[in-house]
Phi, psi and omega in degrees: 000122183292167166304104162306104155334120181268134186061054190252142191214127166270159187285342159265052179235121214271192187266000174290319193108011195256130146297126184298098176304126169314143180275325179226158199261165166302325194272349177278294193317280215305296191299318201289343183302317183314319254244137152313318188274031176276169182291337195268005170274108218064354214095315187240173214251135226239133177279121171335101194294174181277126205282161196262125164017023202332121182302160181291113185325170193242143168279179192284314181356294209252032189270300200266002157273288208282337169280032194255306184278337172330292182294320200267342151312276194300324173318302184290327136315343171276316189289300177317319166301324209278311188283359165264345140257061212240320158310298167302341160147162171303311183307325157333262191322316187287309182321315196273344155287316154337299182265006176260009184281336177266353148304273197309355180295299179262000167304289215307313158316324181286352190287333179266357193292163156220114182320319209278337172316292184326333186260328174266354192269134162289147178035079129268310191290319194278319174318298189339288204273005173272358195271319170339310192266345166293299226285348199280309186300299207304251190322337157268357170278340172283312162299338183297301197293312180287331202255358163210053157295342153282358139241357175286332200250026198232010204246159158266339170275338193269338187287302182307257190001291191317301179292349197233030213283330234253290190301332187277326147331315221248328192295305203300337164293323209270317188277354160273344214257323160297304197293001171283299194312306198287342192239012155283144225213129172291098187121010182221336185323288190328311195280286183328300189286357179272334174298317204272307143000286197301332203287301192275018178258278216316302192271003171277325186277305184285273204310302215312297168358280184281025144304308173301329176282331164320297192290316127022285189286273207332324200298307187168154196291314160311336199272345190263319168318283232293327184274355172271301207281334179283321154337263177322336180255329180264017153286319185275347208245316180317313197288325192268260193352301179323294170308336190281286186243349188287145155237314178238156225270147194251335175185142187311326180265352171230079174326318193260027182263132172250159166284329141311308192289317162317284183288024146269286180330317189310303187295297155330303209286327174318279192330300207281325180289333169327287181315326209260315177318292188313321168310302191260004120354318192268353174238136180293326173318319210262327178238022165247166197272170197293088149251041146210130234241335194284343184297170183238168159275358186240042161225306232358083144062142186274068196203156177298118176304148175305173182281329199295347161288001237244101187331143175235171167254144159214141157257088203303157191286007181207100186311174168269159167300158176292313202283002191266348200033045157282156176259147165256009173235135186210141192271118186209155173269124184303001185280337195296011196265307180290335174293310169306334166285319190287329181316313195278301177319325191281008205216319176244002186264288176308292177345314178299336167273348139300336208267286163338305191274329161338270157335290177326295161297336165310296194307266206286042144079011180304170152240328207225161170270003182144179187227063168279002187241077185332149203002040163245340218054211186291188171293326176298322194286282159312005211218342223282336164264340175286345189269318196304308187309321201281005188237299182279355148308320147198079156251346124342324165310268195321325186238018144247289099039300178292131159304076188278105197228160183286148165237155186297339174291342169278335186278317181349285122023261174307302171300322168318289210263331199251358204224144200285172174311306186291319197276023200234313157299348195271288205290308177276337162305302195298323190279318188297338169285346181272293177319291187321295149349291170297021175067355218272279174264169212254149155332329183290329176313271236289346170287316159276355180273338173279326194269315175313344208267298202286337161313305187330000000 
């Protein structure tokens, strides 16, 4: 058996001894065979076009002029968009929470997704958004139901849902949380479970979070405005103060945040809810809470005002001097007091869920959480303080603030759910003999209401 020849060079082979890489791929011969000027087409060889222009590159100048007009575009468009449906009715404005909770849902998610994993595995991607739209039912069915249970619980169809909302919630999370389980895959466990993690962090921070800004809108239309707009104003005022007057540094994970620029933004933000407050106090559209889903700002609302809108005198415990010529008695409505906690809360509470996000993008090298917002970059990106203020807006309600009194939905509620039929009937004789007594209703009720009884 012969020997294999040493140093044998083939002819397609150049004299280095390297194979000559093809000058065009198959998939290039094939695109260009399409092409009018190709050679195989008819036969003949077609004159070549003429290559087109390459535009001149954009200087940095003007890289940063056009996202400049980019941003103050869409910024005036957001503002416009925010305040009409902010006019326009609760349903809006709960629409436009809605859709940025499911934006930002899915920036966050997308940061740890990897398509092509994503793409070989079943239902990960459908898992995402069903534990979404589970975890959406849950938490807005609980509000729907505490703030109009005088009417789910008077309906015979909304009446099962209504009673039993809290288990049907909880079956539809067990079938996603099965269908997880069933759709681990060997060679994958890390990624799957890292996802199904990544999934409830997600939904713990966007949805639950913008559940308090719903309740929020119900409560009254102030309680959802003023921390959203205190946001935004010590955010505009942090930059202009910073820039201005900042020197030292306020914290390690955001280098261009200062201690001028806070406490200036602190003060500005004071100033502007003070104002606004005062404004939005004389209409009942902003400060009662929601029972007509259909109101407006040119319909507004009916309701006994809370007392904290309701101006008082106060006197300080120590008169003033003569030469300041100040009164030492003066008429303020007890919220503006609460405005000055939210305020501080807007300045030094809030910031940190930017801070948060902050971190966040660092760890996975990002700049934007995504670009649904043409020169802002993503949603998240603009949101990242608004869900946390919108949590402590209220729970600052709820436990300084709210008037907590029986409502008909509760007793409803209570008589529904806690009292058997006759003794439901019992509860409506005693009240229709009580109205009647007030003068409320005419004698004939309460006549017919004795002869249905003795049919009975």
């Amino acid at each position: 058996m012969a020997r294999p020849r040493k140093d044998v060079k083939f002819q397609h082979r150049g004299s280095n001894g390297k194979a000559r890489r093809l000058s065009t791929s198959m998939s290039e011969i094939s695109e260009n065979a399409s092409e009018p000027g190709s050679p195989t087409r008819n036969g003949v060889l077609g004159k070549p076009e003429p290559a087109a222009p390459e535009p001149p590159p954009q200087s940095e100048y003007e890289k940063k002029k056009a996202n400049f007009i980019t941003r103050t575009i869409w910024t005036f468009i957001m503002i416009g968009g925010f305040f009409w449906a902010l006019f326009a009715g609760h349903l809006y404005i709960i629409m436009v929470v809605t859709a940025v909770q499911i934006i930002s849902f899915k920036e966050v998610i997308a940061i740890s997704n990897v398509p092509s994993r994503a793409r070989s595995l079943r239902f990960t991607k459908a898992l995402n958004w069903y534990f979404l739209g589970t975890t959406m039912y849950f938490l807005y069915g609980e509000s729907v139901i505490y703030y109009f249970k005088h009417i789910l619980l008077v309906d015979r169809i909304l009446l099962p849902l209504a009673t039993h909302h809290r288990f049907i919630s909880f079956m539809l999370y067990m079938i996603g949380f099965i269908s997880f389980v069933s759709s681990l895959q060997k060679g994958h466990y890390k990624f799957q479970f890292t996802q199904f993690a990544w999934v409830h962090m997600a939904l713990f921070l966007i949805v639950g979070q913008g559940h308090f800004v719903i309740n929020n809108i119900f409560e009254g239309m102030i309680w959802f405005f003023l921390p959203v707009a205190m946001v935004i104003t010590n955010d505009i005022f942090a930059y202009l103060c910073g820039i201005t007057f900042g020197r030292t540094p306020l914290i390690k994970i955001s280098p261009k945040k200062t201690w001028e620029g806070f406490l200036g933004a602190w003060f500005f933000t004071i100033i502007f809810g003070v104002f606004f407050t005062n404004i939005m106090i004389r209409y009942n559209y902003f400060i009662c809470p929601v029972n007509d889903l259909g109101a407006n700002l040119w319909t507004g609302l009916e309701c006994k005002p809370n007392p904290v809108f309701i101006p008082r005198q106060y006197t300080l415990p120590v008169p003033l001097p003569e030469w300041t010529h100040l009164p030492s008695r003066f008429l303020i409505a007890p919220v503006q007091f609460h405005v000055f906690v939210l305020a501080t809360f807007a300045s030094l509470i809030a910031p940190f869920g930017g801070f948060f996000a902050s971190g966040l993008k660092r760890t996975f090298k990002i700049k934007d959480f995504g670009d649904s917002i043409p020169g802002h970059g993503g949603m998240t990106d603009r949101m990242d303080c608004q869900f946390i203020m919108g949590s402590i807006a209220f729970m600052y309600y709820t436990s300084f603030i709210a008037v907590h009194k029986t409502t008909v939905g509760g007793v409803l509620e209570s008589a529904i759910t806690g009292l058997s039929p006759e003794e439901q009937l019992d509860v409506l004789r005693i009240l229709s003999k009580h109205l009647v007594n007030q003068e409320l209703l005419p004698s004939k009720v309460l006549d017919f209401f004795e002869t249905q009884m003795k049919r009975r």
